[in-house]
C-alpha positions in Angstrom: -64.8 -33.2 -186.3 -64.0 -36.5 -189.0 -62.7 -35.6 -191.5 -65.8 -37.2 -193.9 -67.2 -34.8 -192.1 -68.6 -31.7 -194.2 -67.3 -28.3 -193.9 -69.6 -25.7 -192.7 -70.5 -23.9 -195.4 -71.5 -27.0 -196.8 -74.1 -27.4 -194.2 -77.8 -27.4 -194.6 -79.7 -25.6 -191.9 -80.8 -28.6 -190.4 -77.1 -29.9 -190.7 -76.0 -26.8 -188.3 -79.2 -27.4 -185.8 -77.9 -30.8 -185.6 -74.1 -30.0 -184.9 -74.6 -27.3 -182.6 -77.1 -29.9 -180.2 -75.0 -32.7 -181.1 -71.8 -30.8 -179.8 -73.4 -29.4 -176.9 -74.6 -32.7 -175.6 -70.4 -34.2 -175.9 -70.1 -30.8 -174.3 -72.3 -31.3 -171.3 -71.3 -35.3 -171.5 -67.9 -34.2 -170.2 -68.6 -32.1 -167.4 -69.0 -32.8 -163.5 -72.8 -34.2 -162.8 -72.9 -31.4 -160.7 -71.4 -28.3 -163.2 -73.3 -30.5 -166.2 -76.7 -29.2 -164.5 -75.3 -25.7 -163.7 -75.0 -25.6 -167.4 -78.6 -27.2 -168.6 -79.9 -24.6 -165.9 -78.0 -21.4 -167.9 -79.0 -22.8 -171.4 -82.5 -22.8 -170.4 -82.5 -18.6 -169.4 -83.5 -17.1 -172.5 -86.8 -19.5 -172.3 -87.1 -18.9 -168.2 -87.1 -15.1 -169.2 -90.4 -15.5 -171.4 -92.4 -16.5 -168.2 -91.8 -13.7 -166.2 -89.8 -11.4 -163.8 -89.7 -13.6 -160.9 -88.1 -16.5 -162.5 -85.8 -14.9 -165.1 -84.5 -12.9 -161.9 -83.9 -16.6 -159.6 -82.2 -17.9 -162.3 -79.5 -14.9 -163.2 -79.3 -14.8 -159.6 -79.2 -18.6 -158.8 -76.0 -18.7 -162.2 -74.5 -15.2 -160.1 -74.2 -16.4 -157.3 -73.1 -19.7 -158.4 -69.9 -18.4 -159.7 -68.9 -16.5 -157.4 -69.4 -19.4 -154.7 -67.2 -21.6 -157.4 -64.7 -18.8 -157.5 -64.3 -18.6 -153.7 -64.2 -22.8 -153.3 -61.8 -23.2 -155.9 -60.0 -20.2 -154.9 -60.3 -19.2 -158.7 -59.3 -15.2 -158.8 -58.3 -14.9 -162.5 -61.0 -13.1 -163.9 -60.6 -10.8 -161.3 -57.2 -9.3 -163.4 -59.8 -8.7 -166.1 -60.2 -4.5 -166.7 -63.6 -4.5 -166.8 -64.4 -6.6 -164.1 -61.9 -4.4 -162.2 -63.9 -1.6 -163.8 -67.6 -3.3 -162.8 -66.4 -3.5 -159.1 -64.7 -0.1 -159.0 -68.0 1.0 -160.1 -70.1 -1.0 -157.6 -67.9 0.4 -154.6 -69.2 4.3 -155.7 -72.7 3.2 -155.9 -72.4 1.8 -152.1 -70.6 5.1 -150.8 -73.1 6.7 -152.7 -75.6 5.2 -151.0 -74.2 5.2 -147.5 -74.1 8.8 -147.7 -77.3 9.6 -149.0 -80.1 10.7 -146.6 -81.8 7.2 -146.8 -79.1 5.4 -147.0 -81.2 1.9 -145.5 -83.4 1.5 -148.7 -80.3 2.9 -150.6 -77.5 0.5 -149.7 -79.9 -2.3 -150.6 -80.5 -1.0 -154.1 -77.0 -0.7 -154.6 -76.2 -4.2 -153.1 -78.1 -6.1 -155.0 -77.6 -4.5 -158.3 -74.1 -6.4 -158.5 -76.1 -9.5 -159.5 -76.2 -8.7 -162.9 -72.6 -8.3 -164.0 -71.8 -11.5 -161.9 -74.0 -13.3 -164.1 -72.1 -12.0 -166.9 -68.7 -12.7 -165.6 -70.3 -16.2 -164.8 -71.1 -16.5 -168.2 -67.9 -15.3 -169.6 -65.6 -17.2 -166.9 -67.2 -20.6 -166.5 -70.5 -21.1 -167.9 -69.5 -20.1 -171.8 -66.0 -21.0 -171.4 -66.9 -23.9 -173.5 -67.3 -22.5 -177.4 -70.0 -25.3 -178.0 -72.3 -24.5 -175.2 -71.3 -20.6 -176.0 -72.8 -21.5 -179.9 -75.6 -23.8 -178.3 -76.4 -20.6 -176.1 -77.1 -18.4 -178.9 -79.1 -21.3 -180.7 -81.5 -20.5 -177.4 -81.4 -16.9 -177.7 -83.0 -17.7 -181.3 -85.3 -19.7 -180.1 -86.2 -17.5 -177.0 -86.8 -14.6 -179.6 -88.9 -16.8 -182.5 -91.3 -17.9 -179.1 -91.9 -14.2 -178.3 -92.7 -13.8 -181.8 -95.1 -16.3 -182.0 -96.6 -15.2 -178.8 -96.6 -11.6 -180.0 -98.5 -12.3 -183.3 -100.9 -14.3 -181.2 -101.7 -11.0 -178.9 -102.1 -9.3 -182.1 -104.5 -11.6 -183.9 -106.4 -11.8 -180.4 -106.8 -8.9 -179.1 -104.7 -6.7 -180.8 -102.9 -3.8 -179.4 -103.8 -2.1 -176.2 -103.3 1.6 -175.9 -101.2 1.5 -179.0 -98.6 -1.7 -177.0 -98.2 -5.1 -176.4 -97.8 -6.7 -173.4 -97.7 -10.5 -173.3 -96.6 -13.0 -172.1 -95.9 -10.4 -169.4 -99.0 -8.2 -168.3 -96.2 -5.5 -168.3 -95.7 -3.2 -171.8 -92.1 -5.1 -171.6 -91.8 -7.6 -174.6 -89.8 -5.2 -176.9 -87.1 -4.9 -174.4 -86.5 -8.6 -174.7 -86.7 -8.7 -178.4 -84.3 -5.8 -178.3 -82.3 -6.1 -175.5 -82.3 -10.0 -174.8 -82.8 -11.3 -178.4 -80.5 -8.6 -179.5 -77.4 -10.8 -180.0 -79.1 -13.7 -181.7 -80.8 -10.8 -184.0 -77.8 -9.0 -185.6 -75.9 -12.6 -186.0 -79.6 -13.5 -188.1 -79.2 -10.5 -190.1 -75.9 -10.8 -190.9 -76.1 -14.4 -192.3 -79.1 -12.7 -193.8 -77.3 -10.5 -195.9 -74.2 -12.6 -196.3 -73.3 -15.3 -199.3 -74.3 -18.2 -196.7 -77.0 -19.6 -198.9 -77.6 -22.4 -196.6 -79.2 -20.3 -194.3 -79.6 -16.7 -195.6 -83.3 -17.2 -196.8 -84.5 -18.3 -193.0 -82.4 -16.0 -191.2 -83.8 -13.1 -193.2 -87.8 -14.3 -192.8 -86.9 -14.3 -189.1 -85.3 -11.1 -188.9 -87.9 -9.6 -190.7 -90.9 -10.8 -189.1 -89.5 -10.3 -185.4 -88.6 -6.6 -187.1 -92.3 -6.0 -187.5 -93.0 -7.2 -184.1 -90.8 -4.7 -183.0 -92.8 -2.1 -184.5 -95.9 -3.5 -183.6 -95.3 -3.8 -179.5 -94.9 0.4 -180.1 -91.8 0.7 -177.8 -89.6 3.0 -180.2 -86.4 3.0 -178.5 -86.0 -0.7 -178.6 -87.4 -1.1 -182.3 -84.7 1.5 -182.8 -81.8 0.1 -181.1 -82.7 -3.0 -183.0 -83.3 -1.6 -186.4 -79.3 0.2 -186.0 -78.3 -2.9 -184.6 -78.8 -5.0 -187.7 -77.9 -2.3 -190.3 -74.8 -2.3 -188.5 -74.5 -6.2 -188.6 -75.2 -6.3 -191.8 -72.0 -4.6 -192.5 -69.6 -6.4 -190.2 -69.7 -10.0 -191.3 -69.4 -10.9 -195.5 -72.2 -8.8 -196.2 -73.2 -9.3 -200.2 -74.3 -5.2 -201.6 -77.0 -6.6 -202.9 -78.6 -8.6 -200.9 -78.2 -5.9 -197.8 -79.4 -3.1 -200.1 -82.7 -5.8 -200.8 -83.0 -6.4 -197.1 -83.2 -3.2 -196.0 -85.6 -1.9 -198.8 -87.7 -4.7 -197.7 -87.6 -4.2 -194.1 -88.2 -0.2 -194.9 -91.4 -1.2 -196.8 -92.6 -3.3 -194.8 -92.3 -0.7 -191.8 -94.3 1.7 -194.1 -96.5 -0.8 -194.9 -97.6 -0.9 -191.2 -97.8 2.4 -190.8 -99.9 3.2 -193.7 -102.4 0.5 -192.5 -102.2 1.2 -189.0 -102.2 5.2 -188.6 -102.0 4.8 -184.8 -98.9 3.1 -184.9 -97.0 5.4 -187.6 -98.2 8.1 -185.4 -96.6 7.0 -182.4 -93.2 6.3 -184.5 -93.4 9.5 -186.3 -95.5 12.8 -184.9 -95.4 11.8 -181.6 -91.9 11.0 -181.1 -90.5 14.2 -183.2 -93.2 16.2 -181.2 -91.6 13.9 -177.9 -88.2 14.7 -178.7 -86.4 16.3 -175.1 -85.7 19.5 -177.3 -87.7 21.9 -175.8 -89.3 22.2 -172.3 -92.4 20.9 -173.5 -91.2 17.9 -174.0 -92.1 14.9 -171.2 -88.7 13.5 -171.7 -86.7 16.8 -171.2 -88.9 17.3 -168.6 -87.9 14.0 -166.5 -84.5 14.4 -167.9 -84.5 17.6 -166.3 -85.9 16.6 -162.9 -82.4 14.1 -163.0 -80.1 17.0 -163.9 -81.9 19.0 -160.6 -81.5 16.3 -158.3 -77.6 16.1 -159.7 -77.4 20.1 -158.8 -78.3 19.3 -155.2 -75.4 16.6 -154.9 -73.0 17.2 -157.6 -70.1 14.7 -155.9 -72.1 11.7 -155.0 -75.5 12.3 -156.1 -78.8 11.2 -154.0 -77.9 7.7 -153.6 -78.5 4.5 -155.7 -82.3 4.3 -156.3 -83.1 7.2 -154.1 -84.1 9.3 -156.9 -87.5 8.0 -157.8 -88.1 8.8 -154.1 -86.7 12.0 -153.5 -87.3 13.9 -157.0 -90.6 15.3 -156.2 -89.0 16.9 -152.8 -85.6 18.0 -155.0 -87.5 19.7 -157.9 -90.5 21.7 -155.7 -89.3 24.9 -156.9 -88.7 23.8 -160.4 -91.5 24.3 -163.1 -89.9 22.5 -166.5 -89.8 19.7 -164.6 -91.4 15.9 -164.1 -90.9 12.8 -161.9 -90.8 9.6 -162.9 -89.4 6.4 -161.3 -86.2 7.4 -163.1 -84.3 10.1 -165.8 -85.1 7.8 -168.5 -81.2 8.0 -169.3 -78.5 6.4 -167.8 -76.2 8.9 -168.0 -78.3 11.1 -166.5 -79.6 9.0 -164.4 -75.9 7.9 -162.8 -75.4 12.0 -162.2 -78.5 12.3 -160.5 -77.6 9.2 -158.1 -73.8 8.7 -158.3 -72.8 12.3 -158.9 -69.9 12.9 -160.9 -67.3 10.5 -159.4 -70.2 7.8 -160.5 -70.7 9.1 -164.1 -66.9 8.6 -164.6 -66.6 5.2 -162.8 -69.9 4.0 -164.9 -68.8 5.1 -168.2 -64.8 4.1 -167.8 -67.2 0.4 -166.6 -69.5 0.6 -170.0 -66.4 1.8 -172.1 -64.5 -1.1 -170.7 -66.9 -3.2 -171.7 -67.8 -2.1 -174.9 -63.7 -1.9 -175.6 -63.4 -5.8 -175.1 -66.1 -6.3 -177.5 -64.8 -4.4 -179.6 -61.6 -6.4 -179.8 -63.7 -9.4 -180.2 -65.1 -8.0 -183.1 -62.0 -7.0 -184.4 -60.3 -10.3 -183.8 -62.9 -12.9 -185.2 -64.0 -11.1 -187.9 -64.1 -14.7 -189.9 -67.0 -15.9 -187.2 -70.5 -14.1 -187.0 -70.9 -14.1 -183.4 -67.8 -12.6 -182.8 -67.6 -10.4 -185.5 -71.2 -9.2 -184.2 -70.4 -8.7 -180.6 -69.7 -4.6 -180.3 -72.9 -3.7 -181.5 -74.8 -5.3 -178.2 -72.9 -3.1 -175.7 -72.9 -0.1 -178.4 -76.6 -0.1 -178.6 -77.5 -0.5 -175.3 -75.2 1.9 -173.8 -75.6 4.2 -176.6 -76.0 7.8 -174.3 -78.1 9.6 -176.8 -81.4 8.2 -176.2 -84.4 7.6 -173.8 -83.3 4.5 -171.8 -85.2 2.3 -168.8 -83.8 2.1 -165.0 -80.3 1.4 -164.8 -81.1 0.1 -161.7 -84.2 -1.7 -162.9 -84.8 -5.2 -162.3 -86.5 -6.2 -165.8 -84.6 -3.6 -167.5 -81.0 -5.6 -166.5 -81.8 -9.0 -167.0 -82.6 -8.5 -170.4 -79.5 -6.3 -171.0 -76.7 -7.9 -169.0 -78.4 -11.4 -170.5 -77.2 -10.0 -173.9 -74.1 -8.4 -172.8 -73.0 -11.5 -171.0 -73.7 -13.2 -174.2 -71.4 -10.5 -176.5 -68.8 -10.9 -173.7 -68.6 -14.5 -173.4 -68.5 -14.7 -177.7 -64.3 -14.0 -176.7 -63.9 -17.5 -175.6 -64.6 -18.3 -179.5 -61.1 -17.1 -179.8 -59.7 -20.2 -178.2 -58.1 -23.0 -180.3 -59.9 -25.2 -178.1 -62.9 -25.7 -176.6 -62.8 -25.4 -173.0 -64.2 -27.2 -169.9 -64.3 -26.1 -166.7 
């Protein structure tokens, strides 16, 4: 930058809107033709994920397999010396023995094959595609604008038809847009609640009117879990990045009453987040989740080593759990953990959590390390919350469920190569 340039935090908000497209467009001006549309194609994913599965799973899949087909041309093994890619691979290799061993090991093996797509398409991200800290920043700006669209959309399904069965569900169909505000738009929330809360004057007032409207959302679509992972998530920003007391203290009495407010006018709604998820807890065997928690830890009795196979649970837990009465099946545990017993065994459950500690560990250092940038200094809590064990979770082998989550963990990864003196193109 020119030095009659202004610092950042003199910047207006339109002044950083225009930077961050200004700087990606020299970014993308100094790539390869061919790598330059690689790139448009991965900037456009947080919007390709708002149309549905299909597409949002071609293009993780298309960036994937992408990298690794650069890696192998270029003869680029690196990132493999990286411990959690080591980790991720490690991991992979007891889901396919897993698999192989398991009594159908056909529709098992390809379960367990395919699932490697998404952390390729974060060590894509992290390795070649983000490499560059402008088109890293200009990736976020998208994750904003991916989660302000679903928020638009949302309040539209809400002023047109209104909730159905107590849930949203476009632009989908499927009772799925809180797992992309919360799991996809997770990132791009906690860095918009910690400039929220922070002396940024700039751009405090708009980051906390988006925070808090796409908070309410949250509540609205009715998926708990994912208003809770976000509602921890930006407490927890709050605190890592400059936050001013007073203006988190304001922020969160505001986002508290607003909540209330919802409830109190809607009583179906503050049912569903109160009564019926206290009365839901997996406590007692009356519970449904204990009671498809406990199918999972059945189905890890009868294959304590290795489990059942990848994916083979959802097929085999009505046969497993016959003679078991506290018990329900479901396409899955509804926690990971449990879920990587029932499937992986115990050999899995330690290779998958020394994989999500890994991961979690390097954004932890990020965190740690740029605790002058918001992005970086916002990083742990994407891994942390997702991975978080105590609570009711989707498929880890779930299609929808992982492209929204390894979207935003690629993201949290990638936010290392902001540690760079210089931006990077490759």
């Amino acid at each position: 930058m020119a030095n009659s340039n202004p610092p950042l935090s003199e910047l207006t908000l339109l002044g950083h809107i225009y930077k961050v497209v200004s700087d990606a467009k020299a970014a993308l001006a100094e790539l390869p033709k061919a790598s330059r549309w690689f790139h448009v194609f991965w900037l456009l994913g947080p919007l390709i994920l708002l149309i549905e599965r299909s597409p949002a799973d071609a293009w993780l899949t298309i960036c994937a397999l992408s990298f690794a087909v650069r890696a192998i041309v270029k003869k680029d093994g690196r990132w493999l010396k990286v411990f959690w890619v080591r980790a991720v691979f490690a991991f992979w290799g007891v889901c396919l023995l897993s698999a192989a061993l398991s009594d159908l090991p056909g529709y098992s093996l390809g379960e367990a094959f395919i699932w490697i797509r998404f952390p390729l398409f974060a060590m894509a991200s992290c390795f070649w595609l983000a490499t560059d800290k402008r088109l890293l920043y200009a990736m976020m700006g998208m994750t904003m604008l991916g989660m302000i669209i679903m928020t638009g959309i949302l309040t539209a399904e809400v002023l047109i038809v209104g909730q159905q069965g107590g849930r949203l569900s476009w632009p989908y169909g499927d009772l799925v847009p809180g797992n992309y505000l919360a799991k996809a738009g997770l990132p791009a929330f906690c860095v918009l609640v910690a400039l929220a809360v922070s002396g940024y004057r700039q751009v405090n007032a708009v980051a906390a009117i988006i925070s808090f409207a796409t908070i309410i959302l949250s509540v609205i679509t009715g998926e708990r879990i994912n208003f809770i992972i976000r509602a921890c998530g930006g407490m927890l920003a709050g605190l890592l990045w400059r936050p001013k007391s007073s203006r988190y203290a304001c922020l969160i009495l505001v986002e508290v009453l607003a909540v209330v407010t919802v409830f109190v006018a809607s009583p179906d709604i503050g049912n569903r987040f109160v009564d019926r998820f206290i009365k839901q807890l997996p406590s007692h065997n009356e519970s449904p989740y204990f009671r498809v928690m406990n199918s999972g830890m059945v189905a890890f009795e009868t294959a304590p080593v290795l489990g059942v196979g990848t994916a083979n649970y959802r097929i085999l837990c009505a046969e497993l759990t016959r003679d078991h009465t506290d018990v329900d099946c479901h396409t899955h545990p509804h926690n990971y953990y449990i879920q990587l017993l029932a499937e992986t065994g115990i050999i899995g459950l330690v290779f998958g959590c020394v994989m999500l500690g890994a991961i979690i560990w390097s954004c932890a250092q990020t965190s740690i390390k740029g605790r002058a940038d918001v992005v970086m200094a916002t990083a742990v809590i994407i891994p942390l919350g997702l991975f978080f064990p105590l609570q009711s979770t989707a498929d880890f082998f779930g299609q929808w469920n992982n492209i929204f989550m390894w979207s935003a963990v690629a993201l949290a990864l990638s936010s290392g190569n902001l540690m760079a003196k210089k931006a990077q193109i490759c």
